[in-house]
C-alpha positions, -999 to 999 in steps of 0.1 A, spaced: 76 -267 -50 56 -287 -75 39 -317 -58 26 -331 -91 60 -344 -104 56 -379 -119 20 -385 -109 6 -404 -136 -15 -382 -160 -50 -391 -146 -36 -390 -110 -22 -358 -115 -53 -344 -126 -80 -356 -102 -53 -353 -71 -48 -313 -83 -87 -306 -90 -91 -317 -51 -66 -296 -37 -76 -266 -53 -114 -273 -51 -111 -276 -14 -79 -260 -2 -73 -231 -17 -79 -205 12 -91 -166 1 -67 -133 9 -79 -132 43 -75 -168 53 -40 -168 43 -33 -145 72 -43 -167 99 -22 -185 121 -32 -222 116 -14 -247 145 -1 -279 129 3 -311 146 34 -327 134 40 -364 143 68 -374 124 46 -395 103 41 -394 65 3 -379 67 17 -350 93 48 -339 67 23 -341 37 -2 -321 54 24 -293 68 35 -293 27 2 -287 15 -6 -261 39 28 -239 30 16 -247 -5 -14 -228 -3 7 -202 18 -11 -201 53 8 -193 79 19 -225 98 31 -234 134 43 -267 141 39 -283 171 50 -320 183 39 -335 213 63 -363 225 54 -387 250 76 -398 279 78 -415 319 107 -402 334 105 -434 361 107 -458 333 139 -474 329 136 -494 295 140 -480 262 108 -461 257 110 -465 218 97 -501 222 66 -487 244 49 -459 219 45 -462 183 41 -429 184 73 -417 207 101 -398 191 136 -400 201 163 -375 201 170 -380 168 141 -375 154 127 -346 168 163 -329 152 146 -342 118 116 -323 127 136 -294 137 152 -291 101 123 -302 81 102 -268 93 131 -254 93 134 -261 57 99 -249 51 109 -220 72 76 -219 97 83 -221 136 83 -254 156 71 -264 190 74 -291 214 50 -301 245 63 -320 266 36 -343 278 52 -367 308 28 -354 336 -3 -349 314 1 -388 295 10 -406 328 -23 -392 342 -44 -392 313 -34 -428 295 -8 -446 312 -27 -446 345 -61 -460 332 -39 -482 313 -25 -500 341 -59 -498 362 -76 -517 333 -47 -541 337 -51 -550 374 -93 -553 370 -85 -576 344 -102 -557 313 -96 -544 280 -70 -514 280 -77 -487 250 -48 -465 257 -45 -450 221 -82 -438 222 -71 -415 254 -36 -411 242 -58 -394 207 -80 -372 227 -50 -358 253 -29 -351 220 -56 -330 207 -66 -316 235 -29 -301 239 -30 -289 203 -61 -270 206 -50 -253 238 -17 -243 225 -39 -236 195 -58 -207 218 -23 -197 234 -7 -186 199 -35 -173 189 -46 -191 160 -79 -197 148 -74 -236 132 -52 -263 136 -49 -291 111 -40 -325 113 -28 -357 89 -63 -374 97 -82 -392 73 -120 -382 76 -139 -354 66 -159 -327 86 -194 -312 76 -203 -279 97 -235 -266 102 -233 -226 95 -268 -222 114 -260 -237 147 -225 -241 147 -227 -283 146 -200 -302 130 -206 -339 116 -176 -364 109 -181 -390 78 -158 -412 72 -127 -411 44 -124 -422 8 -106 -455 20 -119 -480 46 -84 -494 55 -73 -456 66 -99 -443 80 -101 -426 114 -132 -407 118 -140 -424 150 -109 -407 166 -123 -377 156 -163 -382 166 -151 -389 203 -138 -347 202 -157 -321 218 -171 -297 194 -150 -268 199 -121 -286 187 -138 -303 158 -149 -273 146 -119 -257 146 -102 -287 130 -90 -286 92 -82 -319 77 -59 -311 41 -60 -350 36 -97 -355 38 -109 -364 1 -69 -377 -4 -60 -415 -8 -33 -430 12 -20 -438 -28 -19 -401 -37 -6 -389 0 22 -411 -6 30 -402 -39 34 -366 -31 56 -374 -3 79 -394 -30 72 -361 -53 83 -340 -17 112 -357 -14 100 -367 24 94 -403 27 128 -411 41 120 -387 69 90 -402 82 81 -434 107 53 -458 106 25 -451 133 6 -479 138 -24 -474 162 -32 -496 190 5 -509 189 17 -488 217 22 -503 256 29 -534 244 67 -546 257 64 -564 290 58 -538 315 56 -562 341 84 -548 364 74 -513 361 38 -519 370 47 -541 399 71 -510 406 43 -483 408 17 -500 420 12 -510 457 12 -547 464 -24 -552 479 -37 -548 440 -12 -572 425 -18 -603 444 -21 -638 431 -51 -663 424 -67 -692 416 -74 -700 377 -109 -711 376 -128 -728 345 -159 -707 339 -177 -734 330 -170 -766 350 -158 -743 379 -127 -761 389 -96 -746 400 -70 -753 372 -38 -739 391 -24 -706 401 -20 -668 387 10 -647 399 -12 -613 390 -38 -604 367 -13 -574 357 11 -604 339 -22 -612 313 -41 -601 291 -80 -601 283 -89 -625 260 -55 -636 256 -48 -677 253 -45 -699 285 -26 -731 279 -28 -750 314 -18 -789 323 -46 -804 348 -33 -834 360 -22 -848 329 -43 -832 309 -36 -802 284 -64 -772 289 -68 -742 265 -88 -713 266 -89 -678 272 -88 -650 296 -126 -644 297 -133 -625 330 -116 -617 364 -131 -614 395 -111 -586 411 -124 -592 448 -111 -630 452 -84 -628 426 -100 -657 402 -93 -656 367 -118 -673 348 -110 -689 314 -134 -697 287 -139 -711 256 -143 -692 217 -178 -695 224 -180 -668 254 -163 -638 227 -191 -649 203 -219 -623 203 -252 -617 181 -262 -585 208 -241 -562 223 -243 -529 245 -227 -499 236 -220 -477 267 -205 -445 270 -214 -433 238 -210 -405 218 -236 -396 192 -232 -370 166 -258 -342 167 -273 -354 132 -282 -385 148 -318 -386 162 -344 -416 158 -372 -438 179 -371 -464 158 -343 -492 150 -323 -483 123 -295 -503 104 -259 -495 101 -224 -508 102 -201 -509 137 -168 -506 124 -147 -532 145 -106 -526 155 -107 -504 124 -112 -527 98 -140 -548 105 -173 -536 89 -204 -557 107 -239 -547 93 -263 -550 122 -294 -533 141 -293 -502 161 -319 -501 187 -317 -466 210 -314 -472 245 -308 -437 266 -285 -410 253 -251 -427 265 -266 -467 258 -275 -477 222 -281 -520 221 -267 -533 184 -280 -567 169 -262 -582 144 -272 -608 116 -248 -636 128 -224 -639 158 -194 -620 160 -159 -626 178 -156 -596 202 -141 -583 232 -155 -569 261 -144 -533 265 -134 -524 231 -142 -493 215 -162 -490 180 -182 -467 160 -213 -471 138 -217 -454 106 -246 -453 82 -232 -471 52 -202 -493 44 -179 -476 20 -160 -435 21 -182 -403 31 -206 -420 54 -222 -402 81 -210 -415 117 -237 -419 141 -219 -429 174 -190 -442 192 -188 -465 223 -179 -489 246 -188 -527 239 -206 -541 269 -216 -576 269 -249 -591 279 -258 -620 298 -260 -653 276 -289 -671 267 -289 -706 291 -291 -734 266 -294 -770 271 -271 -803 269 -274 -806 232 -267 -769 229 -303 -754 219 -318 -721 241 -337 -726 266 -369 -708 266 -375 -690 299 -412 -698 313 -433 -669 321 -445 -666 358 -477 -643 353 -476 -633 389 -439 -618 385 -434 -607 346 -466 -589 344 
């Protein structure tokens, strides 16, 4: 099994020198049972290759996702879901590598876990992140099956790398070698146990190289596309409306946040999206905007203009900070935005689940979203925090546009 077939001379030689630099495990390593999460993508099969490689003994395991009260084809629902077919593929592809295969079958677990904040976030009117929880069920089920086989490790097709501390037993996540694949956020939300029981085979890999071993393996045919943040996304209207008692579906006026007039009618919050695009006719006039906000308690959704989603200071809440991390002081950095958006701005500590970020300009953001913050723009930097994107008040500002500068009232500010 030679995965250097074809490479290109200088490819060949700086892909081998980090595989065996990094992954060649000792005698006693290659007795332990290492769990392997196989997704049916083409990082999962590259990693399970790499591992057998090197000769560690693997067990495969492939979590599907399902609702057993869904009456659509659930293909179109999860990016990530894998039909009959394909978990036959799986079957003969460990097979072929001859190492045993496992599937969880998480129904129960997801529908509690993701799909049911999913749909709550929808009927408040905010900003569902159901791949974030969908990430953190998935590898809470690996490491638990992980303890029930007794292994010691379980690896996974991420691309990040891990630093652990050999004193006090910390691990640090840094980002990969490429910005466009990277995904140590996903993993700096994980509690430590599983992080630092985590090995990563792809972790100084390209997405260039991973996918020229898997032409080299022979296994690109095999594999799907996972996209994250593309699951839940076919009209689940009728399902919702199924599961859901009527009292939190009702319908509402559609209010202008700014001008506060009613500009018609809703049928349910649950039929919209946040920040989405509101066209509206108001008597003879065309309105656009956007889903800004929605006030649960008298069913009004407001729209807004661009303006509202444009942001020079934000809160981060519910955050998780990695246990290098540790100032008084303001300190730069970049929050990596949906993945692929690097904005340099000010990190200002707040409590020790609150950080406040200032950025240089304004930004075009959404309420609710999840982001890290890493030290530097670019692959192996450190990542100091993940959160939630909380926005703040805006400044009043006048007719023309310019802030208006709050007086002071001695008696009441100081």
């Amino acid at each position: 099994m030679e995965p250097y077939r074809n490479l290109p001379y200088n490819l060949v030689m700086d892909t081998k020198k980090k595989l065996e630099n990094t992954y060649v495990p000792d005698n006693k390593g290659r007795k332990e049972k290492i769990v392997l999460g196989l997704s049916g993508g083409v990082d999962s099969y590259v990693t399970a290759y790499l591992l057998k490689i090197q000769k560690y003994e693997l067990i495969a395991v492939t979590i599907v996702n399902s609702l057993d009260d869904y009456p659509g084809d659930q293909s179109k629902l999860f990016s990530c879901q894998l039909n009959t077919l394909e978990l036959e593929e799986l079957k003969v592809f460990c097979h072929k590598l001859g190492i045993p295969h496992h599937i969880i079958k998480a129904g129960p677990a997801f529908k509690e876990n993701v799909l049911g904040p999913w749909i709550d976030d929808k009927i408040l009117g905010r900003l569902p992140t159901p791949c974030w929880s969908c990430h953190e069920l998935r590898m809470q089920l690996l490491f638990e099956k992980m303890n029930e086989l007794g292994a010691k490790h379980m690896a996974t097709g991420h691309y990040a790398k891990l630093f652990h501390h050999d004193v006090h037993g910390s691990v640090f996540v840094h980002t990969s070698n490429e910005e466009k694949f990277d995904q140590s956020a996903l993993l700096s939300r994980l509690p430590r146990e599983i992080l630092n029981s985590l090995i990563l085979p792809l972790s100084d890999l390209t997405k260039k190289e991973v996918l020229k071993l898997a032409e080299n393996f022979g296994i690109l045919e095999k594999t799907k596309e996972l996209s994250f943040n593309q699951c839940l996304k076919e009209d689940m209207t009728e399902y919702i409306e199924k599961i859901t008692p009527k009292r939190f579906l009702k319908e509402g006026e559609i209010i202008d946040l700014v001008e506060q007039q009613n500009l018609g009618e809703h049928e349910g919050i649950h039929q919209h999206q946040y920040g989405e695009e509101i066209e509206l006719n108001d008597s003879g006039r065309a309105i656009k905007g956007r889903l800004g906000e929605y006030a649960y308690a008298s069913k009004k959704m407001l729209v807004v203009d661009d303006d509202y989603f444009l942001r020079k200071k934000v809160m981060l809440v519910n955050c998780r900070l990695s246990e290098e991390v540790s100032w008084l002081e303001p300190i730069k950095g970049f929050m990596v935005y949906q993945h692929d958006q690097y904005i340099e701005c000010w990190i200002h500590p707040k409590n020790l689940s609150a950080v406040f970020l200032e950025f240089f300009e304004k930004q075009d953001l959404l309420e609710g979203e999840i982001v890290s913050v890493i030290k530097k723009k670019g692959k192996n930097s450190k990542v100091y925090l993940t959160g939630e994107i909380r926005f703040l008040p805006l400044d009043p500002v006048n007719e023309e546009g310019e802030p208006i500068v709050p007086k002071i009232n001695y008696s009441i500010d100081f």
